[in-house]
C-alpha positions as a Markdown table, in Angstrom:
| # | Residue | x | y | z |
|---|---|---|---|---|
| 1 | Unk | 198.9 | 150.0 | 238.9 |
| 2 | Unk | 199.7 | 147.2 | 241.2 |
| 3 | Unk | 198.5 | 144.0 | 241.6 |
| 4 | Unk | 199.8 | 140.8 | 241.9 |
| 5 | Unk | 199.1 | 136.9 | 242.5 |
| 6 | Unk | 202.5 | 135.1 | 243.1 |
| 7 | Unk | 201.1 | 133.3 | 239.5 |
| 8 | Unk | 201.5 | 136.2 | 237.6 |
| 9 | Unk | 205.1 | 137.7 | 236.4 |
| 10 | Unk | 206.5 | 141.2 | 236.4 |
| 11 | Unk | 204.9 | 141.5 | 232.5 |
| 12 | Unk | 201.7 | 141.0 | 233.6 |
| 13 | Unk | 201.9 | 143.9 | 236.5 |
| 14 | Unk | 202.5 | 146.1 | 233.8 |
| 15 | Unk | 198.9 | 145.1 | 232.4 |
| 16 | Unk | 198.0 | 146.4 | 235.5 |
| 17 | Unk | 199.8 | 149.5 | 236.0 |
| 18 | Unk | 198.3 | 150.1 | 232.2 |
| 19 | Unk | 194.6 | 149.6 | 233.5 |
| 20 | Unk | 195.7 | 152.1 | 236.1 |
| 21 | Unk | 197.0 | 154.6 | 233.1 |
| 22 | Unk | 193.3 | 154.3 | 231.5 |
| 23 | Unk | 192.0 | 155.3 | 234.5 |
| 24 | Unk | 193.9 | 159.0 | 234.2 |
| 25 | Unk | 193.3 | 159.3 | 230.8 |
| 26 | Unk | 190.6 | 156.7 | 229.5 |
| 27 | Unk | 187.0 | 158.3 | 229.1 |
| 28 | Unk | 187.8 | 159.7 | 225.6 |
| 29 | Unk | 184.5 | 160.8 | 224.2 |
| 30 | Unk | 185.3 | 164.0 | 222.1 |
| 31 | Unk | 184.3 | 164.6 | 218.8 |
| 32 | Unk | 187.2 | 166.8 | 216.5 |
| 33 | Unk | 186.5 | 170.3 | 215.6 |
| 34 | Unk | 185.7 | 173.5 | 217.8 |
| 35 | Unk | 186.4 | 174.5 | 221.3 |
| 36 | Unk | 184.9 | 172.6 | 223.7 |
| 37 | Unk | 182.1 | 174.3 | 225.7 |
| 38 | Unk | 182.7 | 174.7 | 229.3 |
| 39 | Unk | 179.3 | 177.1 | 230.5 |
| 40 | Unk | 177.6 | 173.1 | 231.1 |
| 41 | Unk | 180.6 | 171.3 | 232.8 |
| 42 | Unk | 180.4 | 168.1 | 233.5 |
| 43 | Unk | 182.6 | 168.4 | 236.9 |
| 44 | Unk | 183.1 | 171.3 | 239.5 |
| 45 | Unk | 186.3 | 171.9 | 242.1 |
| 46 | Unk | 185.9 | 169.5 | 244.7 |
| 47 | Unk | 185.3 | 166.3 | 242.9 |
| 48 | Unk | 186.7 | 163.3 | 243.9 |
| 49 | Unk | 186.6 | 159.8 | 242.5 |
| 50 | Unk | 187.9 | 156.7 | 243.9 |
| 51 | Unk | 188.9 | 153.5 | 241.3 |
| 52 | Unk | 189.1 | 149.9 | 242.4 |
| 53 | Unk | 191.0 | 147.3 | 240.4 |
| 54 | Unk | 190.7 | 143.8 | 241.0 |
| 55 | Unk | 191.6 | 140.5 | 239.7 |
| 56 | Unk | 189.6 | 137.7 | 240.2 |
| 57 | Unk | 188.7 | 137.8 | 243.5 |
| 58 | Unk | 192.0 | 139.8 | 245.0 |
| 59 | Unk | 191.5 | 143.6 | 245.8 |
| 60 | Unk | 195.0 | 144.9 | 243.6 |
| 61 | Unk | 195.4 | 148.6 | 243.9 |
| 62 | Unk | 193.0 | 151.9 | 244.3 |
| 63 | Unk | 193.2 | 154.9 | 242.3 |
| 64 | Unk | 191.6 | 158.0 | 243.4 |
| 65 | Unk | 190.7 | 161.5 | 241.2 |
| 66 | Unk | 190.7 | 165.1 | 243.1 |
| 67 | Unk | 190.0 | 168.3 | 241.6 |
| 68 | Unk | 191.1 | 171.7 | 243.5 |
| 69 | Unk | 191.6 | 175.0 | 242.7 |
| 70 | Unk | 195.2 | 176.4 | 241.9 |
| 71 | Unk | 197.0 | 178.7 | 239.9 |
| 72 | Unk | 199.9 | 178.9 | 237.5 |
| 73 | Unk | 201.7 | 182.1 | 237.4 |
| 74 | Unk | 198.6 | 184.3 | 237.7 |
| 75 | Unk | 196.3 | 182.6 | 236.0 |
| 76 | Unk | 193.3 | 180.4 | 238.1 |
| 77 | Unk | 194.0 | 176.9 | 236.8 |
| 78 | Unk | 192.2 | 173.2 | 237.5 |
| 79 | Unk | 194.7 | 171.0 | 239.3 |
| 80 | Unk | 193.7 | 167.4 | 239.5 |
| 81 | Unk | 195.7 | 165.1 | 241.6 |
| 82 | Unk | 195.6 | 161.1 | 240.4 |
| 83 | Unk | 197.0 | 158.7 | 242.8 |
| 84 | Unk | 197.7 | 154.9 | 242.8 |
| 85 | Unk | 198.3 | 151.8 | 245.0 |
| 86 | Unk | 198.7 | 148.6 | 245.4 |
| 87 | Unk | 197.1 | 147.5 | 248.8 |
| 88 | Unk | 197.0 | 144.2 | 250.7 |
| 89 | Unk | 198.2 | 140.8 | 249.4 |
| 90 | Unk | 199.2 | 142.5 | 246.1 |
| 91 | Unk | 201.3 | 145.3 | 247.8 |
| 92 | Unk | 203.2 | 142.0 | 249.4 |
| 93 | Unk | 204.7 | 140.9 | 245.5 |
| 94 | Unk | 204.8 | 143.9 | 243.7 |
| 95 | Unk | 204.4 | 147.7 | 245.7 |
| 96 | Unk | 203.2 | 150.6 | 243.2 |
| 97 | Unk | 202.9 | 153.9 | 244.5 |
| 98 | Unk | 202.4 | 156.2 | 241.6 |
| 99 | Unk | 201.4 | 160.1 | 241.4 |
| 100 | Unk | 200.0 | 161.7 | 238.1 |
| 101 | Unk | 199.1 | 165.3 | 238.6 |
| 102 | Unk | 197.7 | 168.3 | 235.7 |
| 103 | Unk | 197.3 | 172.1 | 236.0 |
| 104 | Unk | 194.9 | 172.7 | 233.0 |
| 105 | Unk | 192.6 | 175.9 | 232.1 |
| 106 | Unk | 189.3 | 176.4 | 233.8 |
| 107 | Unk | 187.7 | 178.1 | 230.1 |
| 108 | Unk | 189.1 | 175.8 | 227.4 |
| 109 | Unk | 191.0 | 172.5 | 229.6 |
| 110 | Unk | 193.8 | 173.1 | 227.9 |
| 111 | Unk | 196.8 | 172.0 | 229.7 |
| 112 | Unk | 200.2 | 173.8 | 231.1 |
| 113 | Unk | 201.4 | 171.3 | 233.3 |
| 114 | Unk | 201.9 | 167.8 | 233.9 |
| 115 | Unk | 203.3 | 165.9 | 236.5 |
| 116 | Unk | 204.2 | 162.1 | 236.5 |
| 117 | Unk | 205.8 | 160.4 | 239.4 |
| 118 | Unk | 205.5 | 156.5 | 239.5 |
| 119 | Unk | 207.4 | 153.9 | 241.7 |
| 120 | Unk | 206.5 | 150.4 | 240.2 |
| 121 | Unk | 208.7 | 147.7 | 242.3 |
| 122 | Unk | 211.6 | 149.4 | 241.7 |
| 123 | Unk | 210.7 | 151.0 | 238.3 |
| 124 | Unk | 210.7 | 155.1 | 238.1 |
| 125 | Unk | 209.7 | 157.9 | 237.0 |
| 126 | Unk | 210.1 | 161.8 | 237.5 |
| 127 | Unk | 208.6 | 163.6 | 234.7 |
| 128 | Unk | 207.2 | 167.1 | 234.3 |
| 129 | Unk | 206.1 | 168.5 | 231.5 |
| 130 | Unk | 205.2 | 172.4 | 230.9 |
| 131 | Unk | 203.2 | 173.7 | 227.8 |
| 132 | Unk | 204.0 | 177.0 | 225.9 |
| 133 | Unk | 201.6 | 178.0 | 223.8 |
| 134 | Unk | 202.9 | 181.0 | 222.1 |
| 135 | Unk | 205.3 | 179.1 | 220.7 |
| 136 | Unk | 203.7 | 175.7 | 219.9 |
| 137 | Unk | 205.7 | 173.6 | 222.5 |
| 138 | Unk | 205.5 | 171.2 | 224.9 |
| 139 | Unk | 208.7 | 170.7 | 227.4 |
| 140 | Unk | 209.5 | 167.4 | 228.8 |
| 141 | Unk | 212.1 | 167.5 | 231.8 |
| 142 | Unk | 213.0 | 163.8 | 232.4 |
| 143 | Unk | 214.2 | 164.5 | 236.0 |
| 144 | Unk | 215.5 | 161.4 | 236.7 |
| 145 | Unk | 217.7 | 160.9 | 233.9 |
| 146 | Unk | 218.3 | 164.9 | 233.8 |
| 147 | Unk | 217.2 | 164.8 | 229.9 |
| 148 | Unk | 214.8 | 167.8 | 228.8 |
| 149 | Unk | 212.5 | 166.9 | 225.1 |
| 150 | Unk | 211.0 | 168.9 | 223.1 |
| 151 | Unk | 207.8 | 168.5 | 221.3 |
| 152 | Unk | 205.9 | 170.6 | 218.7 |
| 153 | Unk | 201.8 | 170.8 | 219.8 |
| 154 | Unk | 198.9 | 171.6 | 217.9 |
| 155 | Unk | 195.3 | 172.8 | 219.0 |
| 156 | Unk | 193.8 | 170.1 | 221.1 |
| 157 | Unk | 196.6 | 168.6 | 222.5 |
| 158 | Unk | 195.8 | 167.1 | 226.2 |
| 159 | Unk | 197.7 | 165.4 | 229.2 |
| 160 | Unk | 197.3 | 162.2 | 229.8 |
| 161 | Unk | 195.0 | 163.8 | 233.2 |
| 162 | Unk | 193.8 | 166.6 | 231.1 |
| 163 | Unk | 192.5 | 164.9 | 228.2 |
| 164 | Unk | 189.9 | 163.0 | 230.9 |
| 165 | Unk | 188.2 | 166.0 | 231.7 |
| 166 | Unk | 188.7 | 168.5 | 228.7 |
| 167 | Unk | 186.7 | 164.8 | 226.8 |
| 168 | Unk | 183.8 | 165.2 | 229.8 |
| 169 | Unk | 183.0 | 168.3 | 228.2 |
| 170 | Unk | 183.6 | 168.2 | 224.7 |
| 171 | Unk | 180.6 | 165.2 | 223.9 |
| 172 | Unk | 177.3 | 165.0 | 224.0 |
| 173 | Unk | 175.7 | 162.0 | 222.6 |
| 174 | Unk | 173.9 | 163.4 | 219.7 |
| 175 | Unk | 177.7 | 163.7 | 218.7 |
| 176 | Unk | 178.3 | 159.8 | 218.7 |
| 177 | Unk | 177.6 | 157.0 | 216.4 |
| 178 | Unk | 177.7 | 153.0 | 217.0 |
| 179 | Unk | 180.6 | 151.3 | 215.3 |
| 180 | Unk | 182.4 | 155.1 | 214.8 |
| 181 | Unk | 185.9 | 155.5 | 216.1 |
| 182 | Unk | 187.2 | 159.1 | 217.8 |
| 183 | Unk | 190.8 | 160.1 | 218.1 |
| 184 | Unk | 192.4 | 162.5 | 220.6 |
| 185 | Unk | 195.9 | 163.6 | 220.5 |
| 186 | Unk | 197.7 | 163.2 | 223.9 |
| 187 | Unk | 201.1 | 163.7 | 225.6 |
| 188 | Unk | 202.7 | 162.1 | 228.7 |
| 189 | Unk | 206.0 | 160.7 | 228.0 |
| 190 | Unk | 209.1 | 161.1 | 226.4 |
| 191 | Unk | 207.7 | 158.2 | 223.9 |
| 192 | Unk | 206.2 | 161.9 | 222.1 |
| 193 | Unk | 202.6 | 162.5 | 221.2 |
| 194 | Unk | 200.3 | 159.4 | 220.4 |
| 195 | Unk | 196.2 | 159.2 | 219.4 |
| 196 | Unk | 194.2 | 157.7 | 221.7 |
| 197 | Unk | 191.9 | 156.3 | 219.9 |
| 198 | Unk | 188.3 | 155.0 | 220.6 |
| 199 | Unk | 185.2 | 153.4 | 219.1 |
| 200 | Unk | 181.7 | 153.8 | 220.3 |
| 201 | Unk | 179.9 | 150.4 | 220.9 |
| 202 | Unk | 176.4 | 151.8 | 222.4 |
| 203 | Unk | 174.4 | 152.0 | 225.6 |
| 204 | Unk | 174.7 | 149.2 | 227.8 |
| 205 | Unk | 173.2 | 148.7 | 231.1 |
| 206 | Unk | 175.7 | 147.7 | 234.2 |
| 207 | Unk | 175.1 | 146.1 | 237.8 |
| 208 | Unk | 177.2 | 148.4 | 240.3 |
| 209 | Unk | 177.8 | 148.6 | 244.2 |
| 210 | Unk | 175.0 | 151.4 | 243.5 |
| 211 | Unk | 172.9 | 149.6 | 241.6 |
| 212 | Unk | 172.0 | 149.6 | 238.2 |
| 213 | Unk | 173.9 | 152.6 | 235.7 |
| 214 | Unk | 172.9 | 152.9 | 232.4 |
| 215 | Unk | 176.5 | 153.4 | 230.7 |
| 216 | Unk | 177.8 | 154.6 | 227.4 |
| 217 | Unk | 180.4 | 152.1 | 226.5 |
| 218 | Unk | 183.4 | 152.3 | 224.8 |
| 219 | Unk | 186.5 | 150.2 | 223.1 |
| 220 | Unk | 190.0 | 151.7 | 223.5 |
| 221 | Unk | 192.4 | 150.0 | 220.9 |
| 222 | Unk | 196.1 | 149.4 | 222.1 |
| 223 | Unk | 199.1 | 147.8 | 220.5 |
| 224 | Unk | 198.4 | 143.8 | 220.8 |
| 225 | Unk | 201.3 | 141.8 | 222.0 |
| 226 | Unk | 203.1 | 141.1 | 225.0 |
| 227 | Unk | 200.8 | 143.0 | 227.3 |
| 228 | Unk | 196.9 | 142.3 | 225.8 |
| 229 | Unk | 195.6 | 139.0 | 224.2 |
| 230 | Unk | 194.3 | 141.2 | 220.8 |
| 231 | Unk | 193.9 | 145.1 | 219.7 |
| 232 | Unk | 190.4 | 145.1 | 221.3 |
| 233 | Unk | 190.6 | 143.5 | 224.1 |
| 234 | Unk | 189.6 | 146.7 | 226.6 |
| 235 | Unk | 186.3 | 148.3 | 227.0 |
| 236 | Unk | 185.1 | 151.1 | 228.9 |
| 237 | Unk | 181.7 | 152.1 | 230.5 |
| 238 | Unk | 180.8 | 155.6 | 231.0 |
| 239 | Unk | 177.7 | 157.1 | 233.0 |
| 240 | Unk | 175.4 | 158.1 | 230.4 |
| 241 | Unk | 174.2 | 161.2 | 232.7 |
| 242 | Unk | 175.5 | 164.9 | 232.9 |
| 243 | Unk | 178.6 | 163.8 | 234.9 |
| 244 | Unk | 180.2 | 161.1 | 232.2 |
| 245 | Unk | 182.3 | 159.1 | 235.3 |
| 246 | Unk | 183.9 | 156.1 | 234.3 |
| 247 | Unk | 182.2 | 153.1 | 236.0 |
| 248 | Unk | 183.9 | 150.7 | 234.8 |
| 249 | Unk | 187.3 | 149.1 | 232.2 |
| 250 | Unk | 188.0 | 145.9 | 231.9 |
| 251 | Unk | 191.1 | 144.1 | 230.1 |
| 252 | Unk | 191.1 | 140.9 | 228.8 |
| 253 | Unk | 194.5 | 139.3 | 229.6 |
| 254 | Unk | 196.6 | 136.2 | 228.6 |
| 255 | Unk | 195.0 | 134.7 | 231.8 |
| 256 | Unk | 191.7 | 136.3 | 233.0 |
| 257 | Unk | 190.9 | 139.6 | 233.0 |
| 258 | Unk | 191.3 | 143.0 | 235.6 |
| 259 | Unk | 188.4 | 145.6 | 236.3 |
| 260 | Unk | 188.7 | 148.7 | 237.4 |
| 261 | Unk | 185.4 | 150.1 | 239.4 |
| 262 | Unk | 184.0 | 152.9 | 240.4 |
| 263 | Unk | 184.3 | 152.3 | 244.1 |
| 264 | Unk | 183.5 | 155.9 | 245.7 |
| 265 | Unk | 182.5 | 159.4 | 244.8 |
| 266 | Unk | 181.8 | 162.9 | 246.3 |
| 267 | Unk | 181.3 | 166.5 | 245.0 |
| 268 | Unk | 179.7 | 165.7 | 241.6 |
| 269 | Unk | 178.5 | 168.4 | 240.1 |
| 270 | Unk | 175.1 | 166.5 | 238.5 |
| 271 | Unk | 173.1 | 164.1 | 239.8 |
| 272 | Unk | 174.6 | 160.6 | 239.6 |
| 273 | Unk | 171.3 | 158.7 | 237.8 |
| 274 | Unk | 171.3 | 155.2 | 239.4 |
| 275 | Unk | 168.0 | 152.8 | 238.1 |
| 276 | Unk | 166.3 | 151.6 | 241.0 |
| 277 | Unk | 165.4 | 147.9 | 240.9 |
| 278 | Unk | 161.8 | 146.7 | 240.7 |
């Protein structure tokens, strides 16, 4: 979400704010068919995950991950809380303070609320959304603008929080194939349902504030244009261990590039696997 060199204009803190986004929804690693199986989960109540994005050599914003118990209605529910913001010299141009949140099902991950609330330099957003499944919709309340959509859903529809964890589960790397392309369907604004798409590039080896972490590594495509240099220009690395954190995305811009680390962790369920140097 935030960063900001006084070099860089308004556009290109969105390219930020959108390397923020990946980080509440990236990891997309499912493969389609069948109900994902949650007796192996790859995460537990309590985990919390901390995100740094950087460009160049400034420190632009954090972005943090927390799961904790809840409930909706009756039911026991997942609630993860996302968080971002712009810190230091960044905060001084542009100040981001955003809040994505997700209530989603502890058996199947799938979601029945959503919660967006961004402030980015002035730009905002108030958004919940609530998902009925006995009758195949999802309802957007704009609170801002004091609109309400409505949206049709299918099996397998995620949050943009939801979808991060419910993919965590869903994979396992028998499923995936180099040079193959996976698709979930996701909704988080009033822009309706899109397919985040993502193609599997292999095992790749990365140097980390923990040391060395074999990753499984990932290209996310986006719309080319006024934000990214080219439809591939992102890539994603994700643990290849029991866990499947992100540990690292990084987009290629019209000058430079942002990163997002993994900068802090506690209450992982599996062993983080970090290769020891020789």
């Amino acid at each position: 979400m935030g960063i900001i060199l006084i070099l860089l204009t308004e556009i290109d803190m969105k390219k930020v704010c959108f390397v923020l986004i990946l980080i509440f929804s990236f990891s997309g690693l499912a493969q389609n068919g069948g109900a994902a199986s949650w007796e192996q989960s790859s995460f537990k109540t309590g985990e919390w995950l901390k995100f740094r994005i950087h460009y160049g050599f400034l420190n632009a914003s954090y972005a943090t991950l927390h799961v904790v118990n809840d409930t909706i209605g009756d039911k026991p529910v997942y609630h993860v809380i996302g968080k971002g913001k712009t810190t230091g010299f960044a905060s001084i141009f542009f100040k981001v303070d955003d809040t994505y949140e997700s209530y989603f099902d502890k058996n199947d991950g799938k979601p029945y609320r959503f919660i967006r609330k961004i402030d980015e330099g002035g730009y905002t957003k108030d958004i919940e959304i609530n998902f009925d499944y006995n009758q195949d919709l999802a309802v957007l309340d704009d609170k801002k603008n004091k609109k309400k959509f409505n949206f049709t859903i299918q099996e397998g529809i995620q949050d943009l929080i939801s979808g991060f964890y419910y993919l965590r589960n869903k994979y396992e790397l028998d499923d995936l194939q180099v040079g193959k392309s996976l698709t979930v369907e996701m909704l988080y604004d009033d822009d309706g349902i899109f397919p985040f798409k993502l193609k599997y590039l292999g095992k790749e080896i990365l140097r980390t504030k923990y040391g060395k972490v074999e990753c499984l590594k990932f290209r996310p495509y986006v719309q080319s244009g006024r934000v990214f240099k080219e439809q591939e220009s992102l890539s994603l690395w994700v643990s290849n261990d029991r866990n499947k954190i992100p540990v690292r995305i990084k987009a290629d811009l019209m000058v430079g590039s942002i990163k997002a680390d993994l900068d802090g962790y506690n209450g992982l369920k599996n062993q983080f696997k970090i290769i020891m140097d020789r």
